[in-house]
Backbone as ProteinMPNN parsed JSONL, in Angstrom:
{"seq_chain_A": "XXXXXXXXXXXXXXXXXXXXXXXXXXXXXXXXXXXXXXXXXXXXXXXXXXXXXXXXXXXXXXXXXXXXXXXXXXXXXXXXXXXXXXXXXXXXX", "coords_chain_A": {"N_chain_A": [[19.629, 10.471, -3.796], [16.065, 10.641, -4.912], [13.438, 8.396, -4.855], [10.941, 8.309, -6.494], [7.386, 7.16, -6.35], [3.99, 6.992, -7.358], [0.729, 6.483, -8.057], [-2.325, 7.235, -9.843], [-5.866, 7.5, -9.873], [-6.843, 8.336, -12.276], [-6.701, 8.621, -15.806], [-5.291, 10.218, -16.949], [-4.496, 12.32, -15.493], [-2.245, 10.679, -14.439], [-0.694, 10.797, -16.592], [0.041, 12.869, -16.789], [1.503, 13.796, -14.139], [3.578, 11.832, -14.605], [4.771, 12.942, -17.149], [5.844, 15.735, -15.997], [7.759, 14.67, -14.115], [9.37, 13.441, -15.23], [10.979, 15.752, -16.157], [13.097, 15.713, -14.129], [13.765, 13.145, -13.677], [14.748, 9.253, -14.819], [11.993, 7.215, -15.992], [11.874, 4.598, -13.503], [10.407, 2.313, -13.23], [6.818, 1.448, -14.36], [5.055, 3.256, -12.724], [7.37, 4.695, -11.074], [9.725, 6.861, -10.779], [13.033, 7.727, -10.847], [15.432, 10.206, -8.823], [18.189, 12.403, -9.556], [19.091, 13.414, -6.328], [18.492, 16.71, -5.147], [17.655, 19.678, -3.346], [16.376, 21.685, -3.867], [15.001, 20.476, -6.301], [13.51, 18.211, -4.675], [11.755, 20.575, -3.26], [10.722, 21.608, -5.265], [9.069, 19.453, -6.789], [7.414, 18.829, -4.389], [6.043, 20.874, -3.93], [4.49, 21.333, -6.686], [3.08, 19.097, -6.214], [1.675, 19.767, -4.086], [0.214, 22.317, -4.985], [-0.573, 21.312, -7.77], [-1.885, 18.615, -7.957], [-2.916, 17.763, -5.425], [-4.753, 18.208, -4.55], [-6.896, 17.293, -6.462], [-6.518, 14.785, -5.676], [-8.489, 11.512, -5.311], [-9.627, 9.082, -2.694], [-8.569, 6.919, -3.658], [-6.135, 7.39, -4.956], [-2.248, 8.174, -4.856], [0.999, 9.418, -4.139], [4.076, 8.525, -3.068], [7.388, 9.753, -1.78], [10.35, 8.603, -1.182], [13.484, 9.453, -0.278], [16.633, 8.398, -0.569], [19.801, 7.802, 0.676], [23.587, 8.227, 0.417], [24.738, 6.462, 1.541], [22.83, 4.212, 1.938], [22.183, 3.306, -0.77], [24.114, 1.875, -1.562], [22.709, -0.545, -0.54], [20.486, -1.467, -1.966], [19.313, -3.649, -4.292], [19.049, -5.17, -7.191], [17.353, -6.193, -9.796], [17.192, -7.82, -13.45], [16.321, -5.576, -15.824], [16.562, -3.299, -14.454], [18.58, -3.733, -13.537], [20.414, -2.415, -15.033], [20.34, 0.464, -15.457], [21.307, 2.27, -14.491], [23.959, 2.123, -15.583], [26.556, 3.465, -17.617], [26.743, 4.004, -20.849], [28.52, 2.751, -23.993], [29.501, 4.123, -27.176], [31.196, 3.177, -30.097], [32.051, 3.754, -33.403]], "CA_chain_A": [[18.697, 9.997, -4.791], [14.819, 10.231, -4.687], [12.696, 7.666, -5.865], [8.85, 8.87, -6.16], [6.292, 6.669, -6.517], [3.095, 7.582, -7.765], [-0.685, 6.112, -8.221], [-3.183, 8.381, -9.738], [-6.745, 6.785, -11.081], [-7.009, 9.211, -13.517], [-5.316, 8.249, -16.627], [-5.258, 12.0, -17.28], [-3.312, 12.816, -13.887], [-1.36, 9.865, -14.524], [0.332, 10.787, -17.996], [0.295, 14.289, -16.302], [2.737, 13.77, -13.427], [4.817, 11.218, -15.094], [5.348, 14.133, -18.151], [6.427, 16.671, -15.353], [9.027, 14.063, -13.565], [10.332, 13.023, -16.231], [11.88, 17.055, -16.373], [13.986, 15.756, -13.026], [15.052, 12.168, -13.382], [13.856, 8.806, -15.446], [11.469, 5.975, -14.986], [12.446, 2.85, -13.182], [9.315, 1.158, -13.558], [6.116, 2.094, -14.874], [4.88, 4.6, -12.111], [8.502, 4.563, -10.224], [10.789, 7.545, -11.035], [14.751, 7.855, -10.064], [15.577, 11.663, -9.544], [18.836, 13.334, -8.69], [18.725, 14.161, -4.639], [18.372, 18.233, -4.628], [16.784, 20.187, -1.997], [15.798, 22.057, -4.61], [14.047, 19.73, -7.116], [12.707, 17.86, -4.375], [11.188, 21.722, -3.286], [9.402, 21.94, -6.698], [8.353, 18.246, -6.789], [6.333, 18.904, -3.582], [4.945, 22.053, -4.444], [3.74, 20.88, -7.497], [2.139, 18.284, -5.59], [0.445, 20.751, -3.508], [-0.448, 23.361, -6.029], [-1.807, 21.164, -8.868], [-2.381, 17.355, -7.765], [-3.507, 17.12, -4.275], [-6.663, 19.194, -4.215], [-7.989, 16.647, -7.056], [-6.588, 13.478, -5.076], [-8.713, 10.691, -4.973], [-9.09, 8.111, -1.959], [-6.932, 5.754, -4.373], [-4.311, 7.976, -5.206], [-1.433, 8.376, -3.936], [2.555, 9.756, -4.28], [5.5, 8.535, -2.096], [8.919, 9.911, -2.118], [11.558, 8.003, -0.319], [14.909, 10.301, 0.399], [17.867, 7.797, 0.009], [21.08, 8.798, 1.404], [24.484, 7.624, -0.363], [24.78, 4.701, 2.179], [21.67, 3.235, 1.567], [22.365, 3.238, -2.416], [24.694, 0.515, -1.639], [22.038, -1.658, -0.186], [19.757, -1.734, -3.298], [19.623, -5.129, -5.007], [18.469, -4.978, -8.775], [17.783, -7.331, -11.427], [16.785, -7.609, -14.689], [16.509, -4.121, -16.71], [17.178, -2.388, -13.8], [20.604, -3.572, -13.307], [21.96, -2.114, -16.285], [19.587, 1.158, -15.557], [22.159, 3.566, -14.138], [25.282, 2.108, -16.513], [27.017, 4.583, -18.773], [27.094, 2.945, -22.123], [29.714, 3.377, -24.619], [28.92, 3.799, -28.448], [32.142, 3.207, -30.674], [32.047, 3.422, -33.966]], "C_chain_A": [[17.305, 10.027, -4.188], [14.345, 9.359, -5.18], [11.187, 7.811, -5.286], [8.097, 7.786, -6.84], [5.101, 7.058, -6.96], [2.063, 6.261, -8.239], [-1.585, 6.827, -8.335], [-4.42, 7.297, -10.773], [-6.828, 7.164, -11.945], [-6.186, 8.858, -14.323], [-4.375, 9.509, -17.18], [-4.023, 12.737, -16.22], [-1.894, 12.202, -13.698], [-0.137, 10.541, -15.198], [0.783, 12.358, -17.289], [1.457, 14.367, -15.653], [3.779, 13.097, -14.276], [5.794, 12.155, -16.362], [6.203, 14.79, -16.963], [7.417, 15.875, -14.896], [9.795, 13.983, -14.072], [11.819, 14.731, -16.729], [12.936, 16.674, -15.086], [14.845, 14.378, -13.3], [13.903, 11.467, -14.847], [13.269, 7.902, -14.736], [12.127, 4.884, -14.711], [11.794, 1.947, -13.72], [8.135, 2.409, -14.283], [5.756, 3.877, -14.376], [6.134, 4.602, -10.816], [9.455, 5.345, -11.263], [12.405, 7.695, -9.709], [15.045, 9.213, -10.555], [16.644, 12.097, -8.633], [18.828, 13.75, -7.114], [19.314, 16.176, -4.854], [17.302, 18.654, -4.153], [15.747, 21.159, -3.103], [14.697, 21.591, -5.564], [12.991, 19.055, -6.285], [11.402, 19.076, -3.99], [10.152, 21.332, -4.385], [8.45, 20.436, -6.662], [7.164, 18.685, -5.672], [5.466, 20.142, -3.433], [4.096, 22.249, -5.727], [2.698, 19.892, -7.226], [1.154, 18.494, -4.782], [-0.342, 21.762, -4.192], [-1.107, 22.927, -6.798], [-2.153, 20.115, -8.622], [-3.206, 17.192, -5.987], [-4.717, 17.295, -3.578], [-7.517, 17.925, -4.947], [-7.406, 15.139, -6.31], [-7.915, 13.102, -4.368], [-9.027, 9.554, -3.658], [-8.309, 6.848, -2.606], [-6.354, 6.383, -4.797], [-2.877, 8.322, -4.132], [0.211, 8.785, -4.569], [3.217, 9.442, -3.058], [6.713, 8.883, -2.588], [9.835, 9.237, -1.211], [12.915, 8.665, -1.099], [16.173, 8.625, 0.395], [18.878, 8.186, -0.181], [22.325, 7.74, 0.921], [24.932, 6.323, 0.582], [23.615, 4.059, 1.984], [21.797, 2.959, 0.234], [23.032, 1.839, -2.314], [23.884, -0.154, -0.946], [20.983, -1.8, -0.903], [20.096, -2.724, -4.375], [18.723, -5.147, -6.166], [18.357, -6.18, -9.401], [17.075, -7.092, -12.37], [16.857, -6.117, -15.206], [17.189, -3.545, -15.325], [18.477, -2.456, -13.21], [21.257, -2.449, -14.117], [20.984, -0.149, -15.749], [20.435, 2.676, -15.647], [23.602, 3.409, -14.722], [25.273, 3.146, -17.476], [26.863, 3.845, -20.147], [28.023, 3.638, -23.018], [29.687, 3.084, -25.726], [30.759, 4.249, -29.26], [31.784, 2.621, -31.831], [33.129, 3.592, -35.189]], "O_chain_A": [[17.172, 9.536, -3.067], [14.771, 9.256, -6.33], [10.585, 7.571, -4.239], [8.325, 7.621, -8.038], [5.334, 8.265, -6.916], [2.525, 5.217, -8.7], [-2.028, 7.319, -7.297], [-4.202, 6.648, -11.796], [-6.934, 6.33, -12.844], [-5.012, 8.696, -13.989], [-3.234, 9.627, -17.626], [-3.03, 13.449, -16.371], [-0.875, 12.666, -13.188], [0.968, 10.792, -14.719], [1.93, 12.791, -17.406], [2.441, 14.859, -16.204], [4.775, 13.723, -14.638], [7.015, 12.126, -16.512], [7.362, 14.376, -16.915], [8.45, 16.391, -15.321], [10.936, 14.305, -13.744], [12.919, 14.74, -17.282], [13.803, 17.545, -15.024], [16.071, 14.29, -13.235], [13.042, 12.02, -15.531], [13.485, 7.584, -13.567], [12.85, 4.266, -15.493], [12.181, 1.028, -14.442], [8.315, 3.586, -14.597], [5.916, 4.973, -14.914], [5.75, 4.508, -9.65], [9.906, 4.831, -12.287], [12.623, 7.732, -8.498], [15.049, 9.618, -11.717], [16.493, 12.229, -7.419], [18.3, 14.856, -7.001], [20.45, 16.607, -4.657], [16.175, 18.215, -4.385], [14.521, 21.221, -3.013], [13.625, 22.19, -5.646], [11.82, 19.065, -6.666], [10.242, 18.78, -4.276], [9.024, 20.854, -4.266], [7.228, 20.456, -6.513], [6.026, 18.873, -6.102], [4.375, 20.243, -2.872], [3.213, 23.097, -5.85], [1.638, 19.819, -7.847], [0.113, 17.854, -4.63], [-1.52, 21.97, -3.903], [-2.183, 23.48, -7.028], [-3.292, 20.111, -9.088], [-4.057, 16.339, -5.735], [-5.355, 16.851, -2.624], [-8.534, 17.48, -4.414], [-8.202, 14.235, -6.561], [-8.455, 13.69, -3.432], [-8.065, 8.808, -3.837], [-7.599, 6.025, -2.028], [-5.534, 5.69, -5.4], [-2.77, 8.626, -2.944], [0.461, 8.258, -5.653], [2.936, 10.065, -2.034], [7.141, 8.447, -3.656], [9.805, 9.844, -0.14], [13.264, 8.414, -2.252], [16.365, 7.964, 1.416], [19.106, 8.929, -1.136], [22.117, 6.531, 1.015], [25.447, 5.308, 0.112], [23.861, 2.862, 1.831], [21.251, 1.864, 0.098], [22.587, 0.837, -2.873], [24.694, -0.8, -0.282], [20.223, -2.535, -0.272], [21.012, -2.598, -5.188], [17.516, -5.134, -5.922], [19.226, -7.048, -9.485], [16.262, -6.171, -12.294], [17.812, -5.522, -14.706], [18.411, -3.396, -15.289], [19.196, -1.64, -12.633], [22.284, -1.803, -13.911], [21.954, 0.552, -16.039], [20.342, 3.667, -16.371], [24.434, 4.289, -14.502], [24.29, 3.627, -18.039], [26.987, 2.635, -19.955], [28.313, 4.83, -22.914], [29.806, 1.875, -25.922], [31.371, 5.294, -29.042], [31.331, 1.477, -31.871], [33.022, 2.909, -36.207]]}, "name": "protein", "num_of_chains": 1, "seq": "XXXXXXXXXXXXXXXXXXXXXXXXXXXXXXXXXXXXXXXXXXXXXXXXXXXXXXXXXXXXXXXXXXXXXXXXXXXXXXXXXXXXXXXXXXXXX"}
């Protein structure tokens, strides 16, 4: 699993990245996406980050990705919305 972070002043840059992520995983939080772990996606993620965002970065902007690895998943403590975040749900009607 990745989870990218993101801070862009621009509200413009903002709505920008969060559109493009949203093609890999969804949001957690506002600017906090949860995306699949591939070598691949993460690939594009950071070449998108070099090709169209990092030339116009800011000294207040910023993107982190943190890499977690299927043992660390189990040490992630949730509450509220984000408990239920990654449940299946089950529509019977």
């Amino acid at each position: 699993m990745l989870i990218v972070s993101y801070d862009f002043s621009s509200d413009r840059m903002r709505s920008k990245f969060s559109r493009y992520l949203e093609k890999y995983g969804y949001r957690m939080q506002y600017s906090v996406f949860i995306i699949k772990d591939s070598e691949r996606v993460l690939q594009n993620i950071l070449t998108e980050i070099d090709l169209t965002y990092k030339k116009k970065f800011t000294g207040a902007d910023s993107v982190v990705i943190f890499h977690i690895c299927e043992g660390c998943k189990k040490k992630i403590v949730k509450y509220g919305y984000a408990e239920r975040d990654e449940s299946d749900l089950i529509f019977i009607s």
